[in-house]
N, C-alpha and C positions, 0 to 999 in steps of 0.2 A: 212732610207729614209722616212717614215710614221712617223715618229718625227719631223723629220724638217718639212715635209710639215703639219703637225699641228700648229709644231711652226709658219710658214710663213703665216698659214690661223688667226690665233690669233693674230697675230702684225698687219696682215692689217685690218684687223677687230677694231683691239684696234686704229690704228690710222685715221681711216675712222670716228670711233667717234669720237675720240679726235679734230678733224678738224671740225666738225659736231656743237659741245658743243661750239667753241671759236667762231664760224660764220665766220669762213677764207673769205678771197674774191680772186679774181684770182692776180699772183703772181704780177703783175704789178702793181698791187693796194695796194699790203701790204707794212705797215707800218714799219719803220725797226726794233722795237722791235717782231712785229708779224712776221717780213722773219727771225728773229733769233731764236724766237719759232719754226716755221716751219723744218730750221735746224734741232737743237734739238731732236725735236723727230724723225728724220726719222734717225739719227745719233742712236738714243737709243734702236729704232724699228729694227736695222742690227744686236745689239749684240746676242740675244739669236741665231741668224741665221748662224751667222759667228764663233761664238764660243760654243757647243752643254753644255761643264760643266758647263755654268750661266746657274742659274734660272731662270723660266722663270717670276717668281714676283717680281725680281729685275728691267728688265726693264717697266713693266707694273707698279709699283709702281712709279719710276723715271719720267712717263710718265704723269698718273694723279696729281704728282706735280707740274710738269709742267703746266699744263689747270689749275688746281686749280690758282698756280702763273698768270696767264695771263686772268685767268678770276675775279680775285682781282682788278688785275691793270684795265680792262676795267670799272667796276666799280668806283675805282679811277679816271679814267680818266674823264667818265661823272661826276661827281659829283666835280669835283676841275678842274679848266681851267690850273692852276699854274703846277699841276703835270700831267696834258696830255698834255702842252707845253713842259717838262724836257721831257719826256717819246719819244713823236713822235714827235716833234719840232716845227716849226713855215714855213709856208710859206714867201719867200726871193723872194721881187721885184726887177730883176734882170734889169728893164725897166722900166722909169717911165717918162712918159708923151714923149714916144720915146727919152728917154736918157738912154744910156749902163750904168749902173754901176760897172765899170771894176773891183773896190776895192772888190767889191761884190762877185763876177766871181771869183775870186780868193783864195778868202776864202771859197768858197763850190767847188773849184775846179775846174771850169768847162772850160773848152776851148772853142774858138769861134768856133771850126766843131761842141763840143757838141751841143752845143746854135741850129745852124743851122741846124743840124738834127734831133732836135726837134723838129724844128720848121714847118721841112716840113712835119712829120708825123703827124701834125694839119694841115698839107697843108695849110702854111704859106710861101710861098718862097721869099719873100724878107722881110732883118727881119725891114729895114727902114718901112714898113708897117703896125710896130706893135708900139703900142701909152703903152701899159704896157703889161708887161710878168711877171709870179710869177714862181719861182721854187717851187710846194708844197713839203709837209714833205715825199712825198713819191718819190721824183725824178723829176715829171712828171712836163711838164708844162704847165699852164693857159695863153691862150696868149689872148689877146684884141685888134682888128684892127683898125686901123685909120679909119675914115670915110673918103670913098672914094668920088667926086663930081658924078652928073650923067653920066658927058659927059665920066669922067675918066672910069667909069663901064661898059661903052659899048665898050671900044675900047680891042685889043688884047693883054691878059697880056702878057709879056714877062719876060725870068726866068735869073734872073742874078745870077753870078758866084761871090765866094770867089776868088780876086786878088790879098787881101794881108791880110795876120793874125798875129797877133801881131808883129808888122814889119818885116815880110817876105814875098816877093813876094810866090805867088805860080801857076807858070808857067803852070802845067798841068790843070787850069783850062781854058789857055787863049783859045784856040780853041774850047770852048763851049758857048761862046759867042761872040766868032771873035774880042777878042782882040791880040793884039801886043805890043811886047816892046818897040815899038816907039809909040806907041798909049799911053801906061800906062804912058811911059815918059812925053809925050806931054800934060796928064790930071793932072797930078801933076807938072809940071812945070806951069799949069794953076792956080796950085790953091796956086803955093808958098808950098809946104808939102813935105815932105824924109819920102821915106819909112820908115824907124827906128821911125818916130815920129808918125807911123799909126798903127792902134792897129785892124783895121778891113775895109777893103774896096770891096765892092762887083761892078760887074761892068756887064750891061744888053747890048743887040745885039742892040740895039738901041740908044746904045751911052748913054742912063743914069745911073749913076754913085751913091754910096752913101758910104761916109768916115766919121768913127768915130776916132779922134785921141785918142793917149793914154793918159792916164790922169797923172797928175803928181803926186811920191808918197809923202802923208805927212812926 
């Protein structure tokens, strides 16, 4: 038992620096080469713990390779734009000039709840109110708001609801904005549009409404 809790005192030790030396930042901010580091060693940091017959300079050697590898690449990376875009990637305007880019959406994966659950943890709730949005290299995202008028600023915002996502109604939203299915009926029979040809529609207690159709694929 005084083995292993040596062993356990030395691995956190060794990984308290290891994290120390690389300048970690909190985990919502790391990069995904740096959450793969992160990984890594805490995967490396279990063996001498869980298995007493390794050495214990196997995983403390495996470990400083590691930080030497990731404190190479940081250097690389400031010093060449070229290989810290391969490494940590590029920020993806998912929004631009308040237009969805659906082709976009899809190739980094994201679904319209993603989108809008981002958006409100910027406390952004309507995403019609955003003029550009960037997904950075680390997930998160950069959102830019429309300029609002004066008069618009004073009045009571009101929070609209997801009515339909990539053409599918989604019912359990309508009682949080006091819509109905003869209301929804009634808004798209207004505007000429089927659901199947809607790729996002949110819809507020105040009767305003905002549809992005889907886009056609090339």
């Amino acid at each position: 038992m005084t083995v292993l809790f040596l062993r356990c005192l030395i691995m956190y030790f060794t990984v308290i620096i290891a994290v120390r030396l690389m300048g970690k930042r909190q985990i919502g901010q790391l990069q995904p080469e740096e959450l793969v580091v992160t990984i890594l060693i805490s995967d490396v940091a279990t063996m001498p713990l869980q298995d007493m017959q390794i050495p214990l300079f196997q995983p403390l050697l495996i470990i400083a390779a590691i930080v030497a590898c990731e404190l190479l690449f940081s250097v690389l990376s400031l010093k060449s734009r070229k290989f810290r875009t391969l490494v940590q990637g590029h920020a993806i305007p998912i929004v631009k000039n308040g237009t969805l880019d659906q082709s976009l959406l899809r190739k980094i994966r994201y679904t319209v709840d993603d989108v809008l659950e981002a958006l409100r943890l910027k406390d952004v709730f309507d995403i019609a109110q955003a003029e550009h949005i960037y997904v950075e290299s680390n997930g998160s995202l950069s959102v830019l708001q429309k300029q609002k008028p004066p008069a618009a600023q004073q009045t009571q915002p009101v929070l609209p609801c997801l009515v339909i996502s990539d053409g599918k109604i989604v019912p359990e939203e309508f009682a949080l904005c006091g819509l109905t299915g003869e209301k929804l009926q009634s808004v798209l029979k207004h505007e000429n549009k089927a659901v199947r040809d809607i790729f996002l529609m949110t819809y507020a207690s105040d009767g305003s409404y905002h549809i992005v159709e889907k886009q056609v694929k090339p």
